[in-house]
Backbone as CSV, one residue per row, in Angstrom:
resi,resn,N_x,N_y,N_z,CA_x,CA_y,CA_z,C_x,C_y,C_z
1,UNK,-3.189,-17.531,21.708,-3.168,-16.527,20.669,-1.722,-16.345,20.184
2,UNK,-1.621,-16.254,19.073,-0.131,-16.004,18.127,0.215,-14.699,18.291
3,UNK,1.405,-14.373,18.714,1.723,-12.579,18.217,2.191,-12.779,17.239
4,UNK,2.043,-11.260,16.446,2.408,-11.104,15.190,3.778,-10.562,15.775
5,UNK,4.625,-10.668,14.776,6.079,-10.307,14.637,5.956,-9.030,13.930
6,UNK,6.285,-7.648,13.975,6.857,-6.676,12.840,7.964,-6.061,13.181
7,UNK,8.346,-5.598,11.800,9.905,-5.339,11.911,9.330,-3.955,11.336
8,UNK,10.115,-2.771,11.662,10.421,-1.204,10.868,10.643,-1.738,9.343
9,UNK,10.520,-0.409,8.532,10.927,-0.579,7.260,12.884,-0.581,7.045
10,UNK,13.562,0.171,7.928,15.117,-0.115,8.175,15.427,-1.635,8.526
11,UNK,14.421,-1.959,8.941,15.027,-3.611,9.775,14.997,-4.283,8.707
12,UNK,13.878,-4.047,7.643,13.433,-5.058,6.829,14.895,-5.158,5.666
13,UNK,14.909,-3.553,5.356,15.636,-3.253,4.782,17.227,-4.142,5.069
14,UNK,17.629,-3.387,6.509,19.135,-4.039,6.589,19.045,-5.892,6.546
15,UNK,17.816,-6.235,7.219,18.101,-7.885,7.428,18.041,-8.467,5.410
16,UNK,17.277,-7.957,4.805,16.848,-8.473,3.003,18.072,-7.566,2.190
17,UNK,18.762,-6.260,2.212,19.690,-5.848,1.514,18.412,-5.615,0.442
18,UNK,17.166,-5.057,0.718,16.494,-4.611,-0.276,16.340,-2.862,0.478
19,UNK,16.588,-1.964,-0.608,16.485,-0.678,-0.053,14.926,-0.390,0.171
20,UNK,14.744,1.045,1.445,13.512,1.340,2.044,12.490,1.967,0.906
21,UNK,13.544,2.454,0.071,12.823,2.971,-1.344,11.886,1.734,-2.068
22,UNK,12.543,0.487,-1.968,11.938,-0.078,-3.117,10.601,-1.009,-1.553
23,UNK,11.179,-0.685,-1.145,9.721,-1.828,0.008,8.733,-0.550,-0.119
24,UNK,9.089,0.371,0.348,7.998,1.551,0.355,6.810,1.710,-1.249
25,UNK,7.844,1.315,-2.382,7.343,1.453,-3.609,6.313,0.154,-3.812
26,UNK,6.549,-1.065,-3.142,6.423,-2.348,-2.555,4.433,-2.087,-2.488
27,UNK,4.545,-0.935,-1.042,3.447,-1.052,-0.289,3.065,-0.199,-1.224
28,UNK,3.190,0.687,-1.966,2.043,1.782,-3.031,2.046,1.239,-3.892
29,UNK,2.275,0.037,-4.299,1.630,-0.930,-5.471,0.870,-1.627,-4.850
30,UNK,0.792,-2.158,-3.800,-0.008,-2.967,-3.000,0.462,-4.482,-3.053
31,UNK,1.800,-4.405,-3.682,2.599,-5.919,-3.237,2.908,-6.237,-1.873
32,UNK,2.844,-5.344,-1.128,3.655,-5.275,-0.068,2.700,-5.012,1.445
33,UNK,2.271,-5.632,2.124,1.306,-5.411,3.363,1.820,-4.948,4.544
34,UNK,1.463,-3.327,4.572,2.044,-2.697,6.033,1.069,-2.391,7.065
35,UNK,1.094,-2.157,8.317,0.683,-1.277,8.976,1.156,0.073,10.051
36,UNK,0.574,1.068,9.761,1.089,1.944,10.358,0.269,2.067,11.418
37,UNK,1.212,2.927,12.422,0.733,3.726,14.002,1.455,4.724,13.398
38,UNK,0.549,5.462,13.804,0.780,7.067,13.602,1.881,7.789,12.625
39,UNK,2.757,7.480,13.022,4.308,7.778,11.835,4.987,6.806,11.642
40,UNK,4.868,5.490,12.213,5.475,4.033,12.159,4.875,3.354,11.288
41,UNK,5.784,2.843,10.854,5.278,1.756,9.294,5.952,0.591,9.695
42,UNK,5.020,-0.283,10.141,6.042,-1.621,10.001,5.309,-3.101,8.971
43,UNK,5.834,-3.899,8.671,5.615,-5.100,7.798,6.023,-6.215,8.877
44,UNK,5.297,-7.257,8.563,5.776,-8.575,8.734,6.635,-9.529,8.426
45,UNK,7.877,-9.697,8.488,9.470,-10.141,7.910,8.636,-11.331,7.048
46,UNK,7.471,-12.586,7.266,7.005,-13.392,6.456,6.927,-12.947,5.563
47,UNK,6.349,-11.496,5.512,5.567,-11.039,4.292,6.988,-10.669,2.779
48,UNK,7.701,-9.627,3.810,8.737,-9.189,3.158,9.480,-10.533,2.450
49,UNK,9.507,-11.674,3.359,10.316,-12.548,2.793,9.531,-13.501,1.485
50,UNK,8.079,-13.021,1.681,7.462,-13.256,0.322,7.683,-13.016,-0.859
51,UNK,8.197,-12.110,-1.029,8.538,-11.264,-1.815,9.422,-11.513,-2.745
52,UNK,10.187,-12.469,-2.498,11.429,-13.485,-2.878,10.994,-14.490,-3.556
53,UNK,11.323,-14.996,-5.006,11.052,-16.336,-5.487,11.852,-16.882,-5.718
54,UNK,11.970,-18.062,-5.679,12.892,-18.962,-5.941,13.000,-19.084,-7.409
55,UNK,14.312,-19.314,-7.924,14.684,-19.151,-9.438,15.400,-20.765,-9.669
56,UNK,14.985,-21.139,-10.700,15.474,-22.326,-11.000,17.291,-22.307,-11.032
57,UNK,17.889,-22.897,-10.811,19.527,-22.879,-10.719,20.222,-23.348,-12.147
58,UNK,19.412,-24.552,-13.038,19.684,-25.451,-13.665,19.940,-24.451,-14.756
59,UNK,21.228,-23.464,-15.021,21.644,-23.041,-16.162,20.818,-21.493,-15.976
60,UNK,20.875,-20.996,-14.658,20.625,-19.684,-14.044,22.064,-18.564,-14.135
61,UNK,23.305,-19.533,-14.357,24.322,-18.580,-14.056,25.016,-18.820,-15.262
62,UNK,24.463,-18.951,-16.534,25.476,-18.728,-17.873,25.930,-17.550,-18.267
């Protein structure tokens, strides 16, 4: 059996440099897949790192 990995919404936050505001805003759009225990909210760092697309480079920085 696989364990799942979760990280807090601070972890996600400090490891991505994306603030807790905008992951939180994340999960009440329903981009964003959490689960809570009781007052704990945590995500899956895969998931969070979903979240990220890759941008073409080829004339990205004019």
């Amino acid at each position: 059996m696989v364990k799942r990995q979760y990280e807090s919404l601070a972890q996600a936050a400090d490891r991505t440099g994306i603030s807790v505001k905008t992951l939180r805003r994340r999960i009440i759009d329903g981009e964003l897949v959490a689960y809570r225990s009781g007052r704990l909210i945590r995500v899956e760092p895969k998931a969070v790192d979903a979240m990220f697309r890759q941008v073409p480079t080829k004339g990205f920085l004019r």
